[in-house]
PAKOLRO-452632 format. One line per 4 residues: number of its first residue (from 1); their letters; for each residue x, y, z of C-alpha. Coordinates in steps of 0.25 Angstrom, whole numbers, plus 2048, in hexadecimal, padded with zeros to 3 digits. Layout:
! residues N
NUM) a) X Y Z ~ ...
! end
This chain:
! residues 454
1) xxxx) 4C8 5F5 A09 ~ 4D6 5F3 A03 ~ 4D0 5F2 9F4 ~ 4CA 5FE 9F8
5) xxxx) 4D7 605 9FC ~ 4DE 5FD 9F0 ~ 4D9 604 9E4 ~ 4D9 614 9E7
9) xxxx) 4E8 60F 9EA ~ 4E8 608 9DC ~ 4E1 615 9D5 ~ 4EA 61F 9DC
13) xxxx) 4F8 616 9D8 ~ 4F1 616 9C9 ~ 4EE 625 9C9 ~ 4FD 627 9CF
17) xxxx) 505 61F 9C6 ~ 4FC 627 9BA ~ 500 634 9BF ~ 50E 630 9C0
21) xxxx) 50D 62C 9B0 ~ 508 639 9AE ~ 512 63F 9B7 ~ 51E 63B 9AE
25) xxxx) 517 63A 9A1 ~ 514 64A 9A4 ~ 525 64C 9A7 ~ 529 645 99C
29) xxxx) 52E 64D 993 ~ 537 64D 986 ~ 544 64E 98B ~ 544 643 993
33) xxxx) 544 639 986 ~ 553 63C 984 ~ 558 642 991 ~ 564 639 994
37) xxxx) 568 639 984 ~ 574 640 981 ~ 571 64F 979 ~ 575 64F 96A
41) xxxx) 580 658 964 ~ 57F 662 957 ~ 585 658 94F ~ 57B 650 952
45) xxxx) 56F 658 950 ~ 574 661 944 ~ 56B 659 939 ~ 55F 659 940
49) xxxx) 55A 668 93E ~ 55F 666 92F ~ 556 659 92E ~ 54A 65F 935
53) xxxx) 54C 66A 929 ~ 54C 660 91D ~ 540 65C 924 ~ 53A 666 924
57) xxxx) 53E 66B 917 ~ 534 65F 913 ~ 529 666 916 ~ 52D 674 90F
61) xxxx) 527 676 901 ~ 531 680 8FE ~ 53E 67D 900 ~ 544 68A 8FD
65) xxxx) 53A 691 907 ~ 53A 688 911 ~ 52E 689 91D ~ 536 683 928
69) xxxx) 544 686 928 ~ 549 68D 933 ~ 553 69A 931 ~ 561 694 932
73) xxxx) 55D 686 930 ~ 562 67C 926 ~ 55F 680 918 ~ 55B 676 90E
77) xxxx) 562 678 900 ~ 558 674 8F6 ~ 562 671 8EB ~ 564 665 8F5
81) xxxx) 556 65F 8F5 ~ 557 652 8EE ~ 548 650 8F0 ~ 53C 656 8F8
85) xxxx) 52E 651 8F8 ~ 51F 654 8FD ~ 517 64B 8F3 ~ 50C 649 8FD
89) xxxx) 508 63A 8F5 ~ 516 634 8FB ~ 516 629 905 ~ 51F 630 90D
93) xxxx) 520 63F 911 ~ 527 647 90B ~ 537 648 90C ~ 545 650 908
97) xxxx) 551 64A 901 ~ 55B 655 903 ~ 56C 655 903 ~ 571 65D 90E
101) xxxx) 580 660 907 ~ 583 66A 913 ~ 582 65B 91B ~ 586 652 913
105) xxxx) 579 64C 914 ~ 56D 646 90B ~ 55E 648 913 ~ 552 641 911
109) xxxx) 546 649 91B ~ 536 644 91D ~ 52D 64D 921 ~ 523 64A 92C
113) xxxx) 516 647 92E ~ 50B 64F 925 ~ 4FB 64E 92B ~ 4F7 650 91D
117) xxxx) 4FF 647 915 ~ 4F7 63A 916 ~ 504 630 912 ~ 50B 635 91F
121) xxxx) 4FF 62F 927 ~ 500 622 91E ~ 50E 621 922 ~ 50B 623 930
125) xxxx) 4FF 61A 933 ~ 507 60F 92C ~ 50C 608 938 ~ 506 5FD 93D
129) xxxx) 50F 5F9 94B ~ 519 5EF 948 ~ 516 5EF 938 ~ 522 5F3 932
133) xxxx) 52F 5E9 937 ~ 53D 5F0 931 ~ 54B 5ED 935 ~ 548 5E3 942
137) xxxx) 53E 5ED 946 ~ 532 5F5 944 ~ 530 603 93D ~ 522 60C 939
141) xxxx) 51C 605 92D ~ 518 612 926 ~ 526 619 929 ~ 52E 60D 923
145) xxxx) 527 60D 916 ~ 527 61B 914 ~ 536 61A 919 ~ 539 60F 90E
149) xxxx) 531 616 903 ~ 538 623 904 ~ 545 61C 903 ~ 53F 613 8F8
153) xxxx) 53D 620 8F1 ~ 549 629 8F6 ~ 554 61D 8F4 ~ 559 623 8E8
157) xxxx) 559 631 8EB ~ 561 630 8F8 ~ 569 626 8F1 ~ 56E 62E 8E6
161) xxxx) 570 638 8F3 ~ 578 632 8FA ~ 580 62B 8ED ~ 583 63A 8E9
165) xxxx) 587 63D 8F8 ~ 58C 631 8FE ~ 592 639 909 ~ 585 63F 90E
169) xxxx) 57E 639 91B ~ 56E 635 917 ~ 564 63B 921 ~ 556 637 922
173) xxxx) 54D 641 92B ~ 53F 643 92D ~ 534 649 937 ~ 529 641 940
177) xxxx) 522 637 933 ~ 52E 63A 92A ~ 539 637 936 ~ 534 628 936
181) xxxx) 534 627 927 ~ 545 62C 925 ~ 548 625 932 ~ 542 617 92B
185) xxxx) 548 61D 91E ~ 557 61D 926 ~ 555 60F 92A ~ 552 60A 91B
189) xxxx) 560 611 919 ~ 567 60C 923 ~ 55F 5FE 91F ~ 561 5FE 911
193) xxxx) 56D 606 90D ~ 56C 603 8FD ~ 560 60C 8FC ~ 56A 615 8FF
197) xxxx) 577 614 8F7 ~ 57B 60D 903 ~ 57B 618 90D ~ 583 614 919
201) xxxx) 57C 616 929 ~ 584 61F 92C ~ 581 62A 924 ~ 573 628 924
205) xxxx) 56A 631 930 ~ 55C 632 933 ~ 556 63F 93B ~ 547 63A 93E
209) xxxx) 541 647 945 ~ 536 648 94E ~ 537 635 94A ~ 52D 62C 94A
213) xxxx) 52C 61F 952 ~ 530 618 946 ~ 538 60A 94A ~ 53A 601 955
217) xxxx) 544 603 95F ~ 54F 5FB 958 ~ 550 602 94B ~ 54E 60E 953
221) xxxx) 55B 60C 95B ~ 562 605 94F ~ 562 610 945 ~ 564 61B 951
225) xxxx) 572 61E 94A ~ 56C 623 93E ~ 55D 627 943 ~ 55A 634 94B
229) xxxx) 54F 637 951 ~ 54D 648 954 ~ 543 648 95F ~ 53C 655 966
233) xxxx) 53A 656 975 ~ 52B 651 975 ~ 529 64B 967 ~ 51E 640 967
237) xxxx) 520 639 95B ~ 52C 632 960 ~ 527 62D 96B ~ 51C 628 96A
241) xxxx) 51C 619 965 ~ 50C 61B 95F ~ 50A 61A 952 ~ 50C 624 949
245) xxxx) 500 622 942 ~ 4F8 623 950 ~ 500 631 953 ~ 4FC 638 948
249) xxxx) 4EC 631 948 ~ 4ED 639 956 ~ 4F2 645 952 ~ 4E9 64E 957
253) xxxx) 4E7 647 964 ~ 4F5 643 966 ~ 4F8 647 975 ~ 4ED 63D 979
257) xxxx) 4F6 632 971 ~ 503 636 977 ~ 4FC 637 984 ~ 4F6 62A 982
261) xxxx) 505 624 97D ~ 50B 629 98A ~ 501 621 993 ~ 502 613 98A
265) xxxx) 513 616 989 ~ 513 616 998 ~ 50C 606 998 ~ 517 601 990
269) xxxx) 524 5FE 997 ~ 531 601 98E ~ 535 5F3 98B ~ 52A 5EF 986
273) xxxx) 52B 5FB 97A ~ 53A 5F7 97A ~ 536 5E9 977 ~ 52A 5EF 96C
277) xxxx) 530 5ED 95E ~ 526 5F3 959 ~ 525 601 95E ~ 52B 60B 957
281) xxxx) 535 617 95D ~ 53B 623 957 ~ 548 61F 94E ~ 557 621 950
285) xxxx) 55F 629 95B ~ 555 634 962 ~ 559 643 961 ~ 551 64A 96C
289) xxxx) 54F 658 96D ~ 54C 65E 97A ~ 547 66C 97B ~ 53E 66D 988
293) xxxx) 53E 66A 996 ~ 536 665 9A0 ~ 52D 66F 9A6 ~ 530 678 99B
297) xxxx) 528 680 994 ~ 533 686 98B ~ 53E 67F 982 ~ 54B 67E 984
301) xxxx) 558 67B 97B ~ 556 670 975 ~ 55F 664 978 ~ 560 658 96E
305) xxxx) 562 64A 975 ~ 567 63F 96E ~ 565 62F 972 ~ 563 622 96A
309) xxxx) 557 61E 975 ~ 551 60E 977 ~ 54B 60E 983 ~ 540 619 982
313) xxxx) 541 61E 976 ~ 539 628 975 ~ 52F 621 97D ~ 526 62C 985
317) xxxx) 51D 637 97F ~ 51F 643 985 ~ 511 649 988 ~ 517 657 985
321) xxxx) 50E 664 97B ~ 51A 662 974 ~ 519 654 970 ~ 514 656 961
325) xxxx) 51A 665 95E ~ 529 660 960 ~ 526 655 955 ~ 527 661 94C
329) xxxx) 533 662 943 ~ 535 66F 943 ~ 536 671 954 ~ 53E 664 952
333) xxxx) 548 66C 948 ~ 549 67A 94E ~ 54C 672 95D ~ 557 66A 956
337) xxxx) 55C 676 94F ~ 55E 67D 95C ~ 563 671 963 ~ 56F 671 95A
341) xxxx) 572 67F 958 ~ 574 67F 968 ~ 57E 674 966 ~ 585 67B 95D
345) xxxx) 586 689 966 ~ 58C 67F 96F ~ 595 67B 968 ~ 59B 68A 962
349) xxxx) 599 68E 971 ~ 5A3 683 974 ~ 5AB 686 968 ~ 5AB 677 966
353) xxxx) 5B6 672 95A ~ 5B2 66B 94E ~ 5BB 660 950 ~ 5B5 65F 95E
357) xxxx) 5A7 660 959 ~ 5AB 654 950 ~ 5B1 64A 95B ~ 5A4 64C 962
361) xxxx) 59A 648 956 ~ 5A3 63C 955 ~ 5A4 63A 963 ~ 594 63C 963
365) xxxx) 591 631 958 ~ 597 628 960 ~ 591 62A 96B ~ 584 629 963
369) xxxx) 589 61C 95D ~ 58C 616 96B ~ 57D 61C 96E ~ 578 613 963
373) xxxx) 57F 606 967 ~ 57B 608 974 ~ 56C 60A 970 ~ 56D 5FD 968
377) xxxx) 573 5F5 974 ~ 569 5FC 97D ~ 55D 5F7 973 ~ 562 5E9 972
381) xxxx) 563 5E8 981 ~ 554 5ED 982 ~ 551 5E1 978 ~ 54C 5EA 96F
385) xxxx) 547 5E1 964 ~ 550 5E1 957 ~ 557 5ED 95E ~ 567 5F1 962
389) xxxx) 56D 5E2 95F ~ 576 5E9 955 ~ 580 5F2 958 ~ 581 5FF 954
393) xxxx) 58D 5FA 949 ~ 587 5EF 945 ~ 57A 5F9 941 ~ 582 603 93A
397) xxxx) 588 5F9 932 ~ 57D 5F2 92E ~ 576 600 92A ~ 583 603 923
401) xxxx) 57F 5F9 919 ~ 580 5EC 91E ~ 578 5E2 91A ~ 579 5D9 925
405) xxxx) 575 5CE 91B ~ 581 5C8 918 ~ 583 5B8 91C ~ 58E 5B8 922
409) xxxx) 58F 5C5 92A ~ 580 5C0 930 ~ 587 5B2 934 ~ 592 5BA 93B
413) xxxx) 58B 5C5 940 ~ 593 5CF 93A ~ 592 5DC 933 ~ 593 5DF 923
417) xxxx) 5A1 5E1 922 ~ 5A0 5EA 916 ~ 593 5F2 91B ~ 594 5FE 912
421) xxxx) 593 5F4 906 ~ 58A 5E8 909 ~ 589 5DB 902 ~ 580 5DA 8F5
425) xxxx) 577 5CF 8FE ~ 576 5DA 907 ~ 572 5E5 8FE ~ 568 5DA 8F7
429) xxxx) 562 5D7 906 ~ 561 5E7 909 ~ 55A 5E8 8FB ~ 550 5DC 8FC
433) xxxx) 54C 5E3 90A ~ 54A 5F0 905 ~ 540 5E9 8FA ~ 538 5E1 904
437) xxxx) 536 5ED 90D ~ 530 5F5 900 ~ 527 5EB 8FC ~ 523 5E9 90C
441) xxxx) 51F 5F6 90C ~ 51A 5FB 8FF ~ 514 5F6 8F3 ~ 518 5F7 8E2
445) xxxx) 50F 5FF 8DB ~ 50C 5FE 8CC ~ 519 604 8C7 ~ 521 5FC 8D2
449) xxxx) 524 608 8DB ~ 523 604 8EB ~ 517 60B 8F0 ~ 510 60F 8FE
453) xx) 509 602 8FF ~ 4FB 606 906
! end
């Protein structure tokens, strides 16, 4: 008689606990991944619409009449292209090399993902889990070799650039497949400053829109003060931790794989992905862009969020319609657009000073550095492998050109005391590196030129 009554009570605890999962799956919504981050201010946001218009000028084939520019926008002086391509043979898509004098800066954009271009798919599906170790942790296989080609290639031009303008920050930016590529391709420059006529950190910026899960955790946090991450509401891409290659094999049934994700993300407890070295997570400091509500059939002004997130980063798909068209870069660029031109009307409104404006971008970069020494602590209490047992100076130092290969200064502990002009055994080190991971990943043809080993 008790067995009897003890499984319809079993079936009907099942069946509420699955309704429960349903119920707060159905709720969850965009928003609530950054609602207790702090918003972003214009300063903040001012190079992203720019960025997301180099990118796009990518995909234009005339540069004089361009498809996609909207009226008002940023305009792209084409004496100031240093280099464009859309030679469908390369390894990786095609990009811009462009100098912005108006902001003192040298640009370096990758186009997205194109379904017809078959070495997008090669660079894609080339990531087997937990391949590719880099930096005390673990990158996209495919995305780091076409990161370490492009600069392979590039290194001279940006570095007669950036000889010629030495004042100029470097920005890397891409969308969706390109965002991985230039956020790998920052990390190489932070890594390996020679490449570069020994660039420092500081003046080096990465905008990955619409990003890729492209490393683990710890790089993720570690390079969150020269990363950004432009994310839209609902966007799928960066949260979920399946494969690349899988996402776009399922393309066209790609609502049962986010559905199927949600189901298998709910079995597995946030420690345990804390502790995964291997699984992979949207790069650098998150910029979220909030534009609707729940319960809400219309938008609303958009808000842009801004947080340095490690515990649930990005962690739970958002069964939302909108969940593949705000991965578009144009919706990403128009929301931004408007999202700093209302922070701008607030502050003629206001009638705020210049000198006040400037005492609060300083006051707001150190906040954002705090933010990013905290992260790092907070990583390292998580015991997040490799992750946050640095601070956040000793890692602008030894991005800034230190070699960190010194004997003394690794008997001591210490840092390069003269990092902005690192030893000769250190620059040998850095070079040594670099060779090894070209040979890792590619092969000499005939003529002695790295090529995409197959």
């Amino acid at each position: 008689m008790s067995a009897a009554i003890g499984v319809p009570l079993l079936e009907a605890i099942y069946c509420l606990g699955c309704t429960r999962w349903a119920y707060k799956r159905c709720i969850y919504i965009g928003a609530d991944d950054s609602s207790s981050w702090t918003a972003a201010d214009a300063h903040e946001l001012e190079p992203i619409p720019r960025v997301c218009q180099l990118v796009l000028a990518v995909y234009e084939r005339d540069l004089q009449h361009p498809k996609w520019a909207p009226p008002g926008g940023y305009k792209i002086s084409l004496e100031n292209v240093v280099k464009k391509t859309s030679d469908l043979e390369r390894i990786v898509p095609p990009y811009l090399i462009y100098v912005d004098h108006e902001h003192r800066d040298i640009v370096l954009t990758i186009r997205g993902l194109n379904l017809r271009r078959e070495n997008d798919y090669l660079v894609l599906w080339d990531n087997k889990l937990g391949r590719q170790e880099f930096l005390d942790g673990y990158v996209h296989h495919g995305l780091l070799r076409a990161a370490v080609w492009l600069l392979y290639q590039e290194k001279e031009t940006l570095r007669n650039c950036i000889t010629k303008y030495p004042t100029y920050t470097l920005t890397f930016g891409g969308h969706s497949l390109g965002s991985g590529v230039a956020a790998l391709m920052a990390v190489l420059a932070i890594q390996f400053p020679f490449l570069l006529a020994d660039i420092p950190r500081k003046q080096i910026r990465c905008y990955a829109i619409a990003p890729a899960r492209c490393m683990s955790l710890n790089l993720a946090v570690k390079y969150a003060d020269v990363i950004n991450s432009i994310i839209l509401q609902d966007d799928f891409l960066p949260r979920t931790a399946t494969p690349l290659e899988d996402i776009f094999k399922s393309m066209f049934c790609l609502p049962c794989l986010l559905g199927y994700r949600c189901l298998k993300d709910t079995c597995i407890s946030e420690e345990k992905l804390l502790h995964d070295p291997r699984r992979l997570y949207a790069p650098g400091r998150m910029y979220h862009i909030v534009e609707r509500k729940f319960c809400s059939c219309w938008k609303h002004p958009p808000v842009v969020k801004s947080g340095i997130p490690v515990e649930g980063r990005f962690e739970h798909i958002v069964l939302s319609c909108n969940a593949i068209s705000d991965h578009s870069i144009l919706a990403i660029m128009e929301e931004s657009e408007k999202a700093l031109q209302m922070l701008r009307d607030k502050d003629t409104e206001t009638n705020t000073p210049p000198i006040q404006k400037m005492t609060r971008q300083q006051t707001r970069a150190k906040e954002q550095d705090e933010e990013h020494k905290a992260a790092l602590r907070r990583a390292a209490t998580l015991e997040v492998p490799s992750a946050g047992y640095e601070s956040a100076d000793e890692t602008q130092a030894n991005g800034n050109g230190d070699c960190g290969v010194c004997p003394d200064d690794e008997a001591a502990g210490e840092v390069c005391p003269q990092p902005e002009a690192p030893c000769e055994a250190g620059q040998l080190k850095l070079k040594i590196e670099w060779d090894e991971l070209l040979d890792k990943l590619f092969r000499k043809d005939d003529a002695g030129k790295f090529v995409w080993n197959k």
